[in-house]
C-alpha positions in Angstrom: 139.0 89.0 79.3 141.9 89.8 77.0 142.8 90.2 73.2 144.9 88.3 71.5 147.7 88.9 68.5 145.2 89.1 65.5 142.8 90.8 67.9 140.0 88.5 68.6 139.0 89.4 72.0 138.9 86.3 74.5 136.7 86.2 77.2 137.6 84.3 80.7 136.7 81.1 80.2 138.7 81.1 76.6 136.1 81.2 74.8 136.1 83.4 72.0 134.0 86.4 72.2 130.6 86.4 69.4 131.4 82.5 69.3 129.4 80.6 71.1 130.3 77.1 73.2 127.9 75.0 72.7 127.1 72.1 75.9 126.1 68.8 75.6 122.1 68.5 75.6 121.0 69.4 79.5 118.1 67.1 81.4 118.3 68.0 85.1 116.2 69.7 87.3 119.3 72.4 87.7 121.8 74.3 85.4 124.2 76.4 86.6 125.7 78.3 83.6 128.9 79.8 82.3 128.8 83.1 80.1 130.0 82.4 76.3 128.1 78.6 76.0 125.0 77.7 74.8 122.8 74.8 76.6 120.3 72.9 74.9 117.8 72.0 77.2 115.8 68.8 77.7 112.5 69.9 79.8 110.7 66.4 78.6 110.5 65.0 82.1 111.1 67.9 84.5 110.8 71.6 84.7 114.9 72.7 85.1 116.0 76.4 86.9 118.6 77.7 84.9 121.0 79.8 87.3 122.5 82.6 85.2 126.7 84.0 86.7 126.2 86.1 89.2 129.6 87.6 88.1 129.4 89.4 85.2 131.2 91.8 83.0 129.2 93.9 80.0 128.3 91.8 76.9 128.8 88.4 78.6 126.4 86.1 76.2 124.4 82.8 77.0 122.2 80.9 74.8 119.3 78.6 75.6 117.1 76.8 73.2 114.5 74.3 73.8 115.7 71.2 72.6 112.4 69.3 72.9 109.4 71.5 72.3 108.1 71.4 75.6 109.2 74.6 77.3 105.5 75.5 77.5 104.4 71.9 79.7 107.7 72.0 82.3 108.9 76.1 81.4 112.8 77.2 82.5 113.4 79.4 85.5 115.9 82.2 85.0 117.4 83.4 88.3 120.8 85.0 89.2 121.6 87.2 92.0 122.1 90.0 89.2 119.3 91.8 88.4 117.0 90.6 85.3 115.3 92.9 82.6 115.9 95.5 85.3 114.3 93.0 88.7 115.6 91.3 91.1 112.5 88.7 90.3 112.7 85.4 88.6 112.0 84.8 84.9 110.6 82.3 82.8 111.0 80.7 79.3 107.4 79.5 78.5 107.3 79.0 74.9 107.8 75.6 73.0 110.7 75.5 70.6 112.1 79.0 71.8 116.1 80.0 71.9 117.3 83.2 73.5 120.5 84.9 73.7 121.1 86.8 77.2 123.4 88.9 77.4 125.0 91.1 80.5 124.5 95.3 79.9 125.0 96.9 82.8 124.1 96.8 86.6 120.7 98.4 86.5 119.2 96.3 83.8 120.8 93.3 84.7 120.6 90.2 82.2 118.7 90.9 79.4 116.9 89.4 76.4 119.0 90.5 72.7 117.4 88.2 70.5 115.0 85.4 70.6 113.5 82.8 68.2 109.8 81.4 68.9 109.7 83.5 71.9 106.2 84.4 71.6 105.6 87.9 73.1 108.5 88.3 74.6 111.6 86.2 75.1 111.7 86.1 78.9 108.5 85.9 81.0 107.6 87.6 84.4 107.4 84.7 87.1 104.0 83.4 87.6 102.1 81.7 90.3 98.8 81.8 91.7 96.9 83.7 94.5 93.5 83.0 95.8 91.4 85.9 97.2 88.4 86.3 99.8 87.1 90.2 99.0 84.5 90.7 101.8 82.1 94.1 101.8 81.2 96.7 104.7 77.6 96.0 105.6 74.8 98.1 105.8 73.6 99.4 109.1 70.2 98.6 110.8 67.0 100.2 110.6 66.2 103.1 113.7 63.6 102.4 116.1 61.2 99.4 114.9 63.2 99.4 111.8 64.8 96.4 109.7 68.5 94.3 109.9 71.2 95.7 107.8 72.2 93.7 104.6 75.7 92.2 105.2 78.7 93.2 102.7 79.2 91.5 99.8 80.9 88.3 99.3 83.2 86.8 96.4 86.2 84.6 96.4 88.5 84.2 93.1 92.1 82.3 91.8 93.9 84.0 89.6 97.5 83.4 88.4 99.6 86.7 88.6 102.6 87.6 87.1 105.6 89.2 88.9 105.6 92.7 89.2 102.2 93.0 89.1 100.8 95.6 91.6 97.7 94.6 93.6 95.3 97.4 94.8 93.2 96.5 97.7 90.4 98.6 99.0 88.2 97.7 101.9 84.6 99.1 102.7 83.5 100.7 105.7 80.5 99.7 106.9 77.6 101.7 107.2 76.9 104.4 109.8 73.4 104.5 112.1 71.5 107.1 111.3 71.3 107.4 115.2 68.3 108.1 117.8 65.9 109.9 114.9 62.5 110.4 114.4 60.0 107.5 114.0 59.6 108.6 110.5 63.3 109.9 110.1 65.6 109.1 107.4 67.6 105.5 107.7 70.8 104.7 108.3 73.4 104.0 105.3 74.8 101.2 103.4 78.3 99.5 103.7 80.8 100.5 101.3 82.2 98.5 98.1 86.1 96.3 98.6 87.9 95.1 95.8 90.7 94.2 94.3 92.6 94.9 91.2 95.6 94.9 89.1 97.2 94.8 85.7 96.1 91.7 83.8 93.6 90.7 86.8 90.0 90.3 86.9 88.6 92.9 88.8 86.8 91.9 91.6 84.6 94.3 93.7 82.2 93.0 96.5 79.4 95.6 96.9 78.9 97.0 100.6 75.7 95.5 102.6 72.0 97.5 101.7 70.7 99.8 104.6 68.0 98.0 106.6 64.4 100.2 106.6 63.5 102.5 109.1 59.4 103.2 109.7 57.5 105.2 106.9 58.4 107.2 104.3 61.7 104.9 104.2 60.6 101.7 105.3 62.0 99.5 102.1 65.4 97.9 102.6 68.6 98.8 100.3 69.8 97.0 98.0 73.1 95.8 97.6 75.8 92.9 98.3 72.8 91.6 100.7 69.6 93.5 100.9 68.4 95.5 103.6 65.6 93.8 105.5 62.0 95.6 104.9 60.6 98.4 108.3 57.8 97.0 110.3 55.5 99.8 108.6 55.1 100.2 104.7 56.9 100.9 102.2 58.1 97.3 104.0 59.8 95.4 101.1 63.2 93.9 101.5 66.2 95.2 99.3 67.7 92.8 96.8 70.8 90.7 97.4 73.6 90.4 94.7 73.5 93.8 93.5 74.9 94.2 91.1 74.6 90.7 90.0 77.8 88.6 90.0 78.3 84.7 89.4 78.1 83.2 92.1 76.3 84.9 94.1 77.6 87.7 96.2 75.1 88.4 98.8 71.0 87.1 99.4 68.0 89.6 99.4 66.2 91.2 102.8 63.4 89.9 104.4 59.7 92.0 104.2 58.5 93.1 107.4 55.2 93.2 108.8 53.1 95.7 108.1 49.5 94.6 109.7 50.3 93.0 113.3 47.7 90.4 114.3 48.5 91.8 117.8 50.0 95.1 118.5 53.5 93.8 117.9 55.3 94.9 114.7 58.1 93.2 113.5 60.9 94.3 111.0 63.0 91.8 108.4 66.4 90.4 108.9 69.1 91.6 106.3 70.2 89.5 103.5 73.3 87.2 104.5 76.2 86.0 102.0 74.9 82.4 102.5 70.6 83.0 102.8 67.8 85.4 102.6 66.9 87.6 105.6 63.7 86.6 107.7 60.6 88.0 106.9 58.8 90.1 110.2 56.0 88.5 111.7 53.0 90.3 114.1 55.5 89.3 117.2 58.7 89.0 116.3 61.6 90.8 113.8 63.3 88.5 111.0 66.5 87.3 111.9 69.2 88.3 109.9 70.6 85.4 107.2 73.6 83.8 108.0 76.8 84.0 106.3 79.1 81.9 104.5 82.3 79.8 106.2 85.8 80.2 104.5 89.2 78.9 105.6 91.4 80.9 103.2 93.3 82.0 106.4 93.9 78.0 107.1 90.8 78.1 110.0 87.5 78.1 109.2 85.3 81.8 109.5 82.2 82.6 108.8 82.1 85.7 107.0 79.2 88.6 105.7 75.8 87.8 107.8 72.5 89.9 107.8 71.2 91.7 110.6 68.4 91.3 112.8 64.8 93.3 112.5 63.6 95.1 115.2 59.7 95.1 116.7 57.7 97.2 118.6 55.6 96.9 122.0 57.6 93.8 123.0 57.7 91.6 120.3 60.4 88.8 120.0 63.1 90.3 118.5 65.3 89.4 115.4 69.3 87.6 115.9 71.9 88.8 113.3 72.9 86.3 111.4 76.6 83.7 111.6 78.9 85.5 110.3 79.2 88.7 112.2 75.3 89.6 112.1 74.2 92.0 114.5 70.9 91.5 117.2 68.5 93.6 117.0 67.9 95.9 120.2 66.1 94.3 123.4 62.1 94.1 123.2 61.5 96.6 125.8 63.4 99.4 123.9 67.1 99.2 123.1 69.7 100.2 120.4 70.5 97.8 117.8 74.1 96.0 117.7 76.6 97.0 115.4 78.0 94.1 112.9 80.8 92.6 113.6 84.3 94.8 112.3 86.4 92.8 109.7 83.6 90.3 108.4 81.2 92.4 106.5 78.2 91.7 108.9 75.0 93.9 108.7 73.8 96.2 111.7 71.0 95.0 113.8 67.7 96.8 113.7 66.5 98.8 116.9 63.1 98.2 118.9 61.0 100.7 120.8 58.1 99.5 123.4 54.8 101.2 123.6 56.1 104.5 124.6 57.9 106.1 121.6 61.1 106.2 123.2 63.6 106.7 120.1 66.5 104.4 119.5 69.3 103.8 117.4 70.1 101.1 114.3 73.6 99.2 114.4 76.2 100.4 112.5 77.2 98.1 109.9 80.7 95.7 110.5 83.8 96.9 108.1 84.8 94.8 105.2 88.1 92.4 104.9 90.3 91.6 102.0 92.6 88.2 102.1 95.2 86.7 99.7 96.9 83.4 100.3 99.9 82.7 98.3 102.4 79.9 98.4 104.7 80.4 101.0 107.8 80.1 98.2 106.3 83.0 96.3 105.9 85.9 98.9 107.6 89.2 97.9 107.1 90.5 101.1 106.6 94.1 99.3 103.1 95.4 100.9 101.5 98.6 101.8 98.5 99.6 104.1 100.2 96.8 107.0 98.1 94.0 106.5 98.4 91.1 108.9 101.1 88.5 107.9 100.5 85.0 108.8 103.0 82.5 106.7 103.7 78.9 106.8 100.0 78.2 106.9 99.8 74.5 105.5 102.8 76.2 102.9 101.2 79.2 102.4 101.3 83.0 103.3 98.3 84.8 104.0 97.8 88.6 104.0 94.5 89.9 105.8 93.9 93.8 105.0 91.4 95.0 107.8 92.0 98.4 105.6 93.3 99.7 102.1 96.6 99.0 100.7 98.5 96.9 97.9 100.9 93.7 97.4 103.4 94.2 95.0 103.8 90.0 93.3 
């Protein structure tokens, strides 16, 4: 840059400084630009990445208008290995008939936006693109001695287009704990715990965690929640409901009832709720199986995710299998703990039995939640918390799995 006689200040490529150079009318899918020109740009065929100098010196100018009206069908790309509006992310020019001035300010902020016409909300956009989700629930534990299945975790998938910057939260539920080896009429185990995720201009999603399956009287009804607890072989012996809260679709089934009047002296307890059907309802010999959950391939293979629990019996009976999807059995005939659901898929806890003799035994715990995002593979910031698993180049995508809480910065 230097000044000349008069004192007009001339920047490097002799240009004159406040005058702008304007370009012949651009049509490519690339433009790389030079500071003091303008560029009218053509985006009728083709979206174009504009490639601002990555060599700059305070109040270098460029201007960009839209030559066509159709920034908002095929939008510009800003990118320069400078900083813009302050990040080292992309941009975007979204909105038909805009111009824009950029101009250089310093080396925090980069490139930045000094006037705009058209520009909508703002002159420059964050970078956009789109993420899918899989937001899995902690299920609910089984029932204690002839008791019920856990209801499996909650179970909802979304798309949502985020913009760059944006902060993801992700939280993932435990499942719930066994109440342990208690008292035929001792309290029941506990439900799994809520996973979601959220974020500035996101739609909140939040899977509710799995409903406790019933233990005998006074607490023989099943939980609701995400998928309902199945219903105690002994009354209260309802079920719990599935999607609760309700949520379109479907997060989660109901439990099944248990059976409270044995046509021989077998009692048997309902299955949990699954993410893809209801939870069995006890018969005289055998507990409900749990209901199975539902098949996703989000991480590029396909796994079945957030199945009920199976119900218990008592004095031999047949007893109840967790359901696909991470389900837990119920304890063996002759007297046995339940099995826990399965860590990482949301699966409910399978219901203990207890022969004849009394001896006391223990529900399943319920199987921890999961939280996924896939993302093209292009688009990854790499900028995480909370270590989830990193998988990329999955059919062009990158997959982050959080087994626990965390965030993804876009």
């Amino acid at each position: 840059m230097g000044v000349v006689s008069d004192g007009t200040t001339v920047i490097d490529n002799g240009a004159v400084e406040g005058v702008i150079s304007w370009q012949s009318v651009t049509t490519g899918t690339t433009l790389t630009t030079v500071a003091g020109n303008g560029y009218p740009v053509n985006t009728t065929s083709n979206a174009c990445t504009v490639t601002l100098p990555g060599s700059a010196s305070v109040g270098d100018t460029i201007q960009i208008v839209d030559y066509a009206g159709t920034f908002a069908t095929n939008n510009i790309t800003l990118t320069s290995s400078l900083d813009i509006e302050g990040s080292t992310d992309d941009k975007l020019l979204t909105t038909n008939r805009e111009g824009v001035t950029i101009t250089y300010v310093d080396a925090t902020q980069g490139w930045v936006a000094t006037s705009g016409v058209n520009s909508g909300d703002q002159a420059i956009d964050p970078i956009q693109y789109s993420v899918d989700f899989l937001v899995v629930a902690g299920g609910g534990s089984g029932g204690s001695n002839y008791g019920a299945g856990g209801g499996a975790g909650g179970y909802r998938t979304s798309t949502q287009t985020v913009n760059g910057g944006t902060v993801i939260t992700v939280t993932v539920g435990d499942g719930g704990a066994t109440a342990g080896a208690i008292a035929i009429n001792g309290p029941r185990g506990s439900s799994g715990s809520n996973s979601s995720i959220s974020g500035s201009g996101l739609t909140t999603i939040t899977s509710t965690g799995g409903g406790a399956g019933g233990t005998p009287t006074p607490n023989g009804a099943g939980l609701d929640g995400g998928s309902g607890g199945g219903g105690s072989a002994l009354e209260p012996n309802t079920g719990g409901s599935g999607n609760t809260p309700s949520t379109t679709p479907s997060q989660g089934n109901n439990g099944g009832t248990g059976k409270s009047t044995p046509a021989t002296p077998n009692y048997g307890g309902g299955g949990g709720g699954g993410a893809g059907a209801v939870g069995a309802v006890g018969t005289g010999p055998a507990g409900g199986n749990g209901g199975n959950g539902t098949a996703n391939s989000i991480t590029g293979s396909s796994v079945t995710y957030a199945g009920g629990g199976g119900g218990g019996t008592y004095s031999g009976g047949t007893v109840g299998s967790g359901g696909t999807g991470g389900g837990g059995n119920a304890g063996t005939a002759g007297g046995g703990n339940g099995t826990a659901g399965t860590a990482n898929i949301g699966g409910g806890g399978g219901a203990a039995s207890v022969a004849a003799t009394y001896n006391l035994y223990a529900g399943g715990s319920g199987g921890k939640g999961v939280v996924i995002l896939s993302m093209p593979d292009a688009s990854y910031s790499g900028t995480t918390t909370g270590s989830p698993t990193v998988a990329t180049g999955v059919s062009g995508k990158t997959i982050l799995t959080y087994n626990g809480s965390g965030s993804y910065t876009v």
